[in-house]
C-alpha positions in Angstrom: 0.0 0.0 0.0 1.3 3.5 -0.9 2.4 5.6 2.4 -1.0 7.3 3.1 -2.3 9.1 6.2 -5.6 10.1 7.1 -7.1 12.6 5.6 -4.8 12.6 2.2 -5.0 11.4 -1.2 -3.5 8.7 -3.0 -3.0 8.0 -6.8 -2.0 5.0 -8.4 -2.1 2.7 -11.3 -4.3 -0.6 -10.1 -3.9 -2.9 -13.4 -2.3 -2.7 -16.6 -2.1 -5.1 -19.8 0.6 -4.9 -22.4 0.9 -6.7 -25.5 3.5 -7.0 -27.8 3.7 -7.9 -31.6 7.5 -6.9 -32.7 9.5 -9.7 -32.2 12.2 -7.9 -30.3 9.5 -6.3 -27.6 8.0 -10.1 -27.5 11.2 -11.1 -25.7 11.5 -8.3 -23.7 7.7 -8.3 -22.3 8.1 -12.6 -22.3 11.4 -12.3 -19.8 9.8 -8.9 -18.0 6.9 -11.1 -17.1 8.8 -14.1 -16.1 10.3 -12.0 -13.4 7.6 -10.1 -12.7 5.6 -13.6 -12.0 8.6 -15.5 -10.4 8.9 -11.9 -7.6 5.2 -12.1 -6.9 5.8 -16.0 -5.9 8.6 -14.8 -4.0 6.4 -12.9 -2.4 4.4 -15.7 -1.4 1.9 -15.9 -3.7 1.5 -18.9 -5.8 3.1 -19.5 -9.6 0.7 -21.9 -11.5 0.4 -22.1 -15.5 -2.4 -20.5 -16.9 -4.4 -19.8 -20.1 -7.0 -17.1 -22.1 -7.8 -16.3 -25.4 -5.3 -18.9 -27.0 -2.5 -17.6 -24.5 -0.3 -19.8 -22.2 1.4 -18.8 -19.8 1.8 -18.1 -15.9 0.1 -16.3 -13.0 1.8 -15.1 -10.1 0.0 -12.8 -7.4 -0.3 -9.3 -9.3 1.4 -10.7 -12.5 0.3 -12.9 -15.1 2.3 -13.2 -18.6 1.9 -15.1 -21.6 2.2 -15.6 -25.4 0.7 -17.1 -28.6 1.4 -17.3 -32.2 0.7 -13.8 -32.9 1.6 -12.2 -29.8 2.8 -11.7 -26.0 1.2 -10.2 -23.2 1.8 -9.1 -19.5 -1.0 -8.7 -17.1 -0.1 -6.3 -13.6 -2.2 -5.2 -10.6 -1.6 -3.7 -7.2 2.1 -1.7 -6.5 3.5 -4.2 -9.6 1.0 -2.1 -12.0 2.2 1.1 -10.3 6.2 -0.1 -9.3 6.7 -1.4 -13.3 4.4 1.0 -15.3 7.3 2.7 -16.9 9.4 -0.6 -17.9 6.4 -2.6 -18.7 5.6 0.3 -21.0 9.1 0.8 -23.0 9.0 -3.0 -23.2 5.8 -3.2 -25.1 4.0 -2.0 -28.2 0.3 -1.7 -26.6 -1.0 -0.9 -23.8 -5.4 -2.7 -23.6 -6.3 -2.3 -20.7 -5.3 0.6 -17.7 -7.3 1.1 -14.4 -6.2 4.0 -12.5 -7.3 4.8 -8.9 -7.0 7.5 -6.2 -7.9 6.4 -2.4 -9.1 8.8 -0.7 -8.9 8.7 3.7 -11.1 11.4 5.5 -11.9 9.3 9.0 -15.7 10.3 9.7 -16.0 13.2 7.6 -16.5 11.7 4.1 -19.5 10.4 4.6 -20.9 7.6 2.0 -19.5 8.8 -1.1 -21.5 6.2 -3.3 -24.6 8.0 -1.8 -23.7 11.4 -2.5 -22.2 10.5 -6.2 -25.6 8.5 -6.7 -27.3 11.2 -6.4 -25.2 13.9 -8.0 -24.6 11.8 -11.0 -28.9 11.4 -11.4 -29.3 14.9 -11.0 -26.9 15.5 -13.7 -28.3 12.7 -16.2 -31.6 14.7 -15.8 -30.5 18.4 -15.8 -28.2 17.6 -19.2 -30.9 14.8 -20.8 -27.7 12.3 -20.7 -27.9 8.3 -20.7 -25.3 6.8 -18.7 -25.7 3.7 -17.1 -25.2 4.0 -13.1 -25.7 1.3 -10.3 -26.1 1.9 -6.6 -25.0 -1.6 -4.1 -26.0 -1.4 -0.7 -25.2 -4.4 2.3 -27.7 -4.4 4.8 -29.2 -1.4 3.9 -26.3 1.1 3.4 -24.6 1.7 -0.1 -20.9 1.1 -0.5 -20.4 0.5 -4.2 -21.4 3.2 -7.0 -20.9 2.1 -10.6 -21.2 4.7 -13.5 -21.0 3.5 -17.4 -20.7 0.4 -19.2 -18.5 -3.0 -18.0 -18.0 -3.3 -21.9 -17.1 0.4 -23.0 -13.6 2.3 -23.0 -14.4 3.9 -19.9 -16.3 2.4 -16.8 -16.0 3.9 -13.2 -16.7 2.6 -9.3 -16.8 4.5 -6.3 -16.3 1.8 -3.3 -15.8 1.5 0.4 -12.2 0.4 0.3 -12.5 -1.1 4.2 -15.7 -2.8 3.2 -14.7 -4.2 0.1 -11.2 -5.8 2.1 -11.6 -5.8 5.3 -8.2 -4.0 5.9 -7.8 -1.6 8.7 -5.3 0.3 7.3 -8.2 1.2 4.9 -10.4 2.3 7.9 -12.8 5.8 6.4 -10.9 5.3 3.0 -13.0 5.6 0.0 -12.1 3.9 -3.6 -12.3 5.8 -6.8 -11.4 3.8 -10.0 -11.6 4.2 -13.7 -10.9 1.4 -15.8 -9.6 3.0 -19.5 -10.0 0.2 -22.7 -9.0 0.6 -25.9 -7.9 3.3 -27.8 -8.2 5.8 -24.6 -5.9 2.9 -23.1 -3.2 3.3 -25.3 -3.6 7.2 -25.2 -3.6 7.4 -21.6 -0.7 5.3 -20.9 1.5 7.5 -22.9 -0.3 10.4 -21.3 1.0 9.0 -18.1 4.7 8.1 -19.4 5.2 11.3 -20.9 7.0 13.8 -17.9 5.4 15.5 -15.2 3.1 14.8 -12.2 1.8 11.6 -12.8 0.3 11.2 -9.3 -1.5 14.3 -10.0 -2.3 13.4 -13.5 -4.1 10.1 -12.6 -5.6 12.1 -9.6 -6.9 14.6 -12.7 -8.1 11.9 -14.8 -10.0 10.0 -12.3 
C-alpha cells in the first residue's frame, strides 16, 4: 500500500495489460513477465500455468504473462502495475487495458460517497438529458459500491468503500475511486502517463 495518512489522497495505477507484436519487444515483455511472475511467488503468492484467449502462460499474485502465435502479453495489478508502469511500457507496443485509482482517507468526515455520487450523477443525467448507465449496491441497507457506465465500454468507473470491500484496517474511512480506460483511450492514456510531469497528479486529474 502506498504511504498514506488520514485525511490525504493517493493516486496509483491498479492494473495494466501490455501486448507486444515486434518480435524484439516479444522477448522483452516474455522475460519482463517471467520476473515479474517468479517476484510475486517470491512474495508468497502462488506461480501456476495459466491460459486465455489462446495464450499460455503463468500467474503469479499481481502478475500474469503469456504468449501465442501472434503475440505476448503481460498482465499487472496492485504496487506491480504502479512499481513497473514505466518498464512494462518501454517493453511493449500496446497498452489494452489501464485502471487507475485515487484512495481517498477522511476518518468520519466523508460520509458515504457512493450515496452522495448516486445522487449527484442522477441529477446531472436529468439536468443535461444524458444516458449513462449508473448502479447503486447497498449491504444491509447502506450503499458502499457506486458504478457509472458500461463493463463493456472504453471507460467504466466505481466509487467503493475500500475497508468494506477488504476488510483491511489500514483502509479504515478510506474511499475507492477507480476508472478502468479500454481501448484506444488505453493506449492514449498510458502514454499520457509516461510522458513527464506529475503523474500522481495526473491520474488524480483523470479519475
Amino acid at each position: 500500500m502506498p504511504n498514506c495518512t488520514l485525511d490525504s489522497i493517493c493516486p496509483s495505477i491498479d492494473w495494466l495489460t501490455f501486448t507486444a507484436t515486434k518480435e524484439a519487444n516479444r522477448v522483452g515483455l516474455w522475460n519482463l513477465g517471467r520476473e515479474l511472475v517468479e517476484l510475486s511467488a517470491n512474495e508468497g503468492n502462488d506461480r501456476r500455468p495459466w491460459r486465455w484467449r489462446d495464450y499460455s502462460g503463468f500467474h503469479g499474485g499481481n502478475a500474469t504473462v503469456g504468449r501465442r502465435e501472434d503475440s505476448d502479453i503481460l498482465q499487472l495489478s496492485g504496487h506491480l502495475a504502479d512499481e513497473w508502469f514505466d518498464k512494462a511500457w518501454l517493453t511493449s507496443d500496446h497498452c489494452t487495458r489501464l485502471d487507475l485509482a485515487v484512495t481517498v482517507w477522511g476518518g468520519g468526515d466523508l460520509g458515504n460517497l457512493a450515496e452522495r455520487h448516486n445522487s449527484e450523477v442522477l441529477a446531472w443525467k436529468e439536468e443535461h438529458n444524458r444516458e449513462i448507465s449508473v448502479k447503486l449496491i447497498t449491504d444491509n441497507g447502506t450503499p458502499n459500491t457506486l458504478y457509472l457506465g458500461s463493463r463493456h465500454s472504453d471507460l467504466y468507473a466505481r466509487i467503493y468503500d475500500k475497508f468494506v470491500e477488504c476488510g483491511d484496517p489500514a483502509f479504515k474511512g478510506a474511499w475507492r475511486y477507480e476508472l478502468e480506460i479500454k481501448g484506444d483511450p488505453a493506449q492514449r492514456g498510458a502514454a499520457y502517463l509516461h510522458s513527464a510531469g506529475d503523474r500522481p497528479g495526473r491520474i488524480r486529474g483523470s479519475v
